[in-house]
C-alpha positions in Angstrom: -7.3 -62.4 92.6 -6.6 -59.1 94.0 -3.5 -57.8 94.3 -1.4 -57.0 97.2 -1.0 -53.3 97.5 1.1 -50.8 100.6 0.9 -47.3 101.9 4.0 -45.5 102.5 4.0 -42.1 104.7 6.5 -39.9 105.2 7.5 -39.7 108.9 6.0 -36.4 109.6 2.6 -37.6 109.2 3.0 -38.5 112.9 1.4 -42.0 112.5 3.8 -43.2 115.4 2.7 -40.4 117.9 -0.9 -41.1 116.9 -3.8 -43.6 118.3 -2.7 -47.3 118.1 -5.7 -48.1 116.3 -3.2 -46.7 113.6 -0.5 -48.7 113.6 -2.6 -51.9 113.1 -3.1 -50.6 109.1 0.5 -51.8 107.9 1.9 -47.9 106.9 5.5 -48.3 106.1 7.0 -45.2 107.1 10.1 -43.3 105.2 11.7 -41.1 107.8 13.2 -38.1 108.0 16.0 -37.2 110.0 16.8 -34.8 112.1 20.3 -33.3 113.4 20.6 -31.7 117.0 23.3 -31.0 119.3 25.9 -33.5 117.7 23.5 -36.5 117.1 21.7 -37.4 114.0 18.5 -39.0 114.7 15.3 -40.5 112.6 12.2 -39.0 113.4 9.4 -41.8 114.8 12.5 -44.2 115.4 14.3 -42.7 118.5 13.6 -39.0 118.9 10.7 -38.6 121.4 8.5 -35.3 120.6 7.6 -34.3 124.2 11.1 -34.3 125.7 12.6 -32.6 122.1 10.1 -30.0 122.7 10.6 -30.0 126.4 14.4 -29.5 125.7 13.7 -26.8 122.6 12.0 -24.5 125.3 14.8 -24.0 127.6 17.5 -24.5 124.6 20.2 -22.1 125.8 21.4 -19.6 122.9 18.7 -21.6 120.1 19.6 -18.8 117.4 23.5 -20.8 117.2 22.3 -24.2 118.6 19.0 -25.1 116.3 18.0 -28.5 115.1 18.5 -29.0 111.9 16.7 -31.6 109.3 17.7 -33.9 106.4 15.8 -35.4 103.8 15.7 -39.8 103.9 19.4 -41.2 102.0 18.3 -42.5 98.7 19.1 -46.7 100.6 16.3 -45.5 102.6 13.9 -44.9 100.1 14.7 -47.8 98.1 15.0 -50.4 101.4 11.4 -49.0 101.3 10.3 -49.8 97.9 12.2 -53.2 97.9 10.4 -54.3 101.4 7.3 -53.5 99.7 8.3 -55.3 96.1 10.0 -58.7 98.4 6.6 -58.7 100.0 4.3 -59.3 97.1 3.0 -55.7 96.8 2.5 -54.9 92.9 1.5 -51.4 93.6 2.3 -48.5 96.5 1.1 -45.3 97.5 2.9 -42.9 98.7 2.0 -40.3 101.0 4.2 -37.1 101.4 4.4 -34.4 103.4 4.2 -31.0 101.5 6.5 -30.6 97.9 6.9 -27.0 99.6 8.6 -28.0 102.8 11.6 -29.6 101.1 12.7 -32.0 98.6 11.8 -35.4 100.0 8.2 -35.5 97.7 11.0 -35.0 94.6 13.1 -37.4 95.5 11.1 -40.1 96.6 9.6 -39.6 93.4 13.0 -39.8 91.0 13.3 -43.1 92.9 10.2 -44.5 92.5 10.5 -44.4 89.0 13.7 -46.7 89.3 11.0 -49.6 90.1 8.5 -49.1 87.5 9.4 -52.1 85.7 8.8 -54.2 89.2 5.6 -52.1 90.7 3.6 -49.4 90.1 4.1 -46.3 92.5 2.3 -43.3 92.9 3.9 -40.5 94.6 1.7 -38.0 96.5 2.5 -34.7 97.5 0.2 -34.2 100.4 0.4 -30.5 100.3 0.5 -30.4 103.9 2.3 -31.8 107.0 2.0 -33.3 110.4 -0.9 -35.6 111.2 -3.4 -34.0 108.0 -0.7 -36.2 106.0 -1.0 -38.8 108.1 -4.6 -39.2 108.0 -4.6 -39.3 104.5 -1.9 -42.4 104.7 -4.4 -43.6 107.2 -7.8 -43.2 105.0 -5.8 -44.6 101.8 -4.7 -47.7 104.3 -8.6 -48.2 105.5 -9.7 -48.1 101.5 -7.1 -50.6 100.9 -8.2 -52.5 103.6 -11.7 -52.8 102.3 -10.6 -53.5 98.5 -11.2 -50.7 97.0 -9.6 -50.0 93.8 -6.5 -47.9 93.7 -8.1 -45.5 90.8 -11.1 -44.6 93.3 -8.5 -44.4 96.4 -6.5 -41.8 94.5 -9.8 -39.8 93.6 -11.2 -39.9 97.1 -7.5 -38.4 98.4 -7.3 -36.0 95.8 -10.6 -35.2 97.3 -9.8 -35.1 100.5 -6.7 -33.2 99.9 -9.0 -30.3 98.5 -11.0 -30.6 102.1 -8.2 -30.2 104.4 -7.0 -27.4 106.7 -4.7 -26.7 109.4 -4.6 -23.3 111.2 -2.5 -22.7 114.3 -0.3 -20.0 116.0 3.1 -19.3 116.8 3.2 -17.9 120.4 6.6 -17.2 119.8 8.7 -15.5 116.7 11.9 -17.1 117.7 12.3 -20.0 115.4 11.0 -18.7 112.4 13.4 -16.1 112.4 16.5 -18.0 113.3 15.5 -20.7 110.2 14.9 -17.9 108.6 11.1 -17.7 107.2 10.7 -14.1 109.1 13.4 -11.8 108.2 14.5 -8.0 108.4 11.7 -5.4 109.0 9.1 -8.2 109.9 10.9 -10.0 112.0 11.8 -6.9 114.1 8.4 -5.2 114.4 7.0 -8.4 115.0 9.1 -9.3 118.4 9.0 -5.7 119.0 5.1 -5.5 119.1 4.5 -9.3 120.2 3.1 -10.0 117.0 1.3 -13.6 116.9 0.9 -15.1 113.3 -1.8 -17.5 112.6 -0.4 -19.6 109.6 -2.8 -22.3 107.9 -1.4 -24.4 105.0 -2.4 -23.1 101.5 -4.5 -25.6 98.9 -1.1 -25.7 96.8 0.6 -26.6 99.6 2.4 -23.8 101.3 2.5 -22.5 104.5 1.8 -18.8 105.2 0.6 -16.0 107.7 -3.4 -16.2 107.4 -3.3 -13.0 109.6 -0.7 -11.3 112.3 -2.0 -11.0 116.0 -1.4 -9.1 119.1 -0.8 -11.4 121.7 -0.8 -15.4 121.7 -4.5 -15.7 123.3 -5.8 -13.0 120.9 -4.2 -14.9 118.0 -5.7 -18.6 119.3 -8.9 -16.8 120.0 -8.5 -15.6 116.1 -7.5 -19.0 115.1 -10.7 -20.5 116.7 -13.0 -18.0 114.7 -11.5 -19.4 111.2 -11.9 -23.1 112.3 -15.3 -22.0 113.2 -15.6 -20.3 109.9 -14.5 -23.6 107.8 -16.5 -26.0 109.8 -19.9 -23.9 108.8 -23.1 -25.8 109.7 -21.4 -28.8 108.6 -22.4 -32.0 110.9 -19.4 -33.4 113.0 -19.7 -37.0 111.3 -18.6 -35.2 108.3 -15.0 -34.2 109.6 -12.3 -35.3 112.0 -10.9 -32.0 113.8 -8.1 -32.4 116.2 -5.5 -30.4 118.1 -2.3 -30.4 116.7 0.6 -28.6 119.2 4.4 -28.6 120.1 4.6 -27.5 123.6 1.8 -27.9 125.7 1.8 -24.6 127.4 -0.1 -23.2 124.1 -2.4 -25.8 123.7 -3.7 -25.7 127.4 -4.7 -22.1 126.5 -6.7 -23.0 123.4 -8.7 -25.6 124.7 -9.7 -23.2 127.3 -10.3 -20.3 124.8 -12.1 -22.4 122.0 -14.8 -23.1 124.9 -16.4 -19.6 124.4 -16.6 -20.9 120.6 -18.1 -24.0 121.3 -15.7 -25.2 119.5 -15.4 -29.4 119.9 -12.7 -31.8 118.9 -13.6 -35.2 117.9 -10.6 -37.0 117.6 -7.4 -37.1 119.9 -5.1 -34.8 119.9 -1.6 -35.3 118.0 1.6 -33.9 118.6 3.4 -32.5 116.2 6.6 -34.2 114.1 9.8 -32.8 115.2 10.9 -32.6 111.7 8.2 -29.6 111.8 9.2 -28.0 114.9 12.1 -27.8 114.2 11.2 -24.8 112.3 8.4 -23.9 114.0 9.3 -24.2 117.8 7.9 -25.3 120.9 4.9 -23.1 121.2 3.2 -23.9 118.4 -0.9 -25.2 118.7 -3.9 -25.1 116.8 -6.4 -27.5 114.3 -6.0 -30.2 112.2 -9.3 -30.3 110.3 -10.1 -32.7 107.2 -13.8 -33.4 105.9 -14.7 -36.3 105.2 -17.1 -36.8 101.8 -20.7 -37.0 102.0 -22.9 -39.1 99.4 -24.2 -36.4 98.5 -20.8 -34.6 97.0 -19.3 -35.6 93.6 -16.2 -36.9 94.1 -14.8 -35.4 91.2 
């Protein structure tokens, strides 16, 4: 008889803002909250991305007015754990967004191990955010769906998790200053020269500068020569690439500039969590890109 199993995503995987194909898999989300002009409010639940972002953009004095974030209360997690235990499940996986980004992998994980005696819970640090986590939630979900056993679902993510990318820009400097990733000398020159970064999460996990650009259409057009880079002769079967954005003012720039890359997308577009923006602002866009394993590749 097989067991019943879950998948649990963080709320910044964007699941909820995604296709409704998704939503049919059974993904319990754990959601994060986030705190903006006076109201606390849980991301996926009753914050809607496109007016948040809408708002952000003409967000009067946003250096002393910025949205804040806040990990899930520990009754969250466990209300989690015990829908999942009251249910049947005898085993859960956990997808989370990046260990890097804060501490909700760590303590998601300190309360899993408060059930081990009811369920067996593996905790995942996606090392990334935004829909690349999701997917992952969403490719565990399908695997579970199909009966595969949990051993070889964990190997294929690790896998996967070594195959993903996300490269975008930051048409703006504003955010990341005020939350504080670009300070001093940097942060100066950089508004001073309208310096573009294009930032790509690391394999470990971390998001960083892949390269500093003059201009928000020179950095997307530099943005759309790494994606081309990573994709190499690889056959679109073989991957899912998508836009990821904030604002939409970016992202109607890219799709026009990735044309002269011949550049194609072949899923839909996701928007970003707000729990993400919140640091990165409203003029964010670029790739989600995740390859998908080939028979042909060892999956260890």
């Amino acid at each position: 008889m097989e067991i019943k199993r879950k998948v649990v995503c963080t709320s910044t995987g964007c699941i909820e803002y995604a296709p409704e194909r998704y939503r049919q898999l059974g993904i319990d989300i754990i959601r994060i909250h986030v705190l903006f002009k006076g109201k606390e409010y849980l991301e996926g639940l009753d914050l809607d991305p496109d007016a948040f972002y809408k708002e952000l953009e003409t967000l009067e004095d946003p250096k002393n007015n910025l949205p804040r974030t806040a990990m899930p209360t520990e009754d969250e997690i466990k209300a989690c754990f015990d829908r999942a235990y009251e249910e049947g499940c005898k085993e859960v996986i956990v997808i989370s967004l990046s260990a890097y980004l804060g501490g909700t992998w760590n303590l998601i994980r300190l309360i899993s191990e408060q059930y081990k005696d009811k369920m067996d819970i593996y905790v995942i640090d996606s090392k990334i955010a935004c829909f690349g986590e999701g997917m992952l939630a969403i490719k565990a979900a399908e695997m579970v769906q199909k009966g595969i056993p949990t051993e070889t679902i964990l190997k294929e993510i690790a896998w996967m998790m070594n195959h993903q990318e996300f490269v975008g820009v930051d048409a703006r400097l504003d955010y990341l200053i005020y939350n504080g990733r670009l300070k001093g000398g940097k942060a100066f020159m950089g508004k001073m020269l309208n310096i573009c970064p294009v930032v790509h999460f690391t394999h470990e996990g971390e998001i960083v500068a892949l390269q500093s650009v003059r201009t928000p259409k020179k950095a997307l057009a530099r943005s759309c020569e790494v994606v081309k880079e990573m994709i190499g002769d690889r056959d679109p079967k073989d991957y899912l690439l998508w836009h990821t954005y904030t604002g939409t003012s970016l992202l109607e720039d890219l799709v026009e500039i990735e044309k002269k890359y011949d550049i194609k997308t072949n899923h839909e577009k996701v928007i970003t969590s707000p729990v993400s923006g919140c640091h990165n602002g409203p003029w964010l866009a670029g790739y989600g890109l995740l390859f998908l394993r080939r028979e042909d590749e060892p999956l260890e």
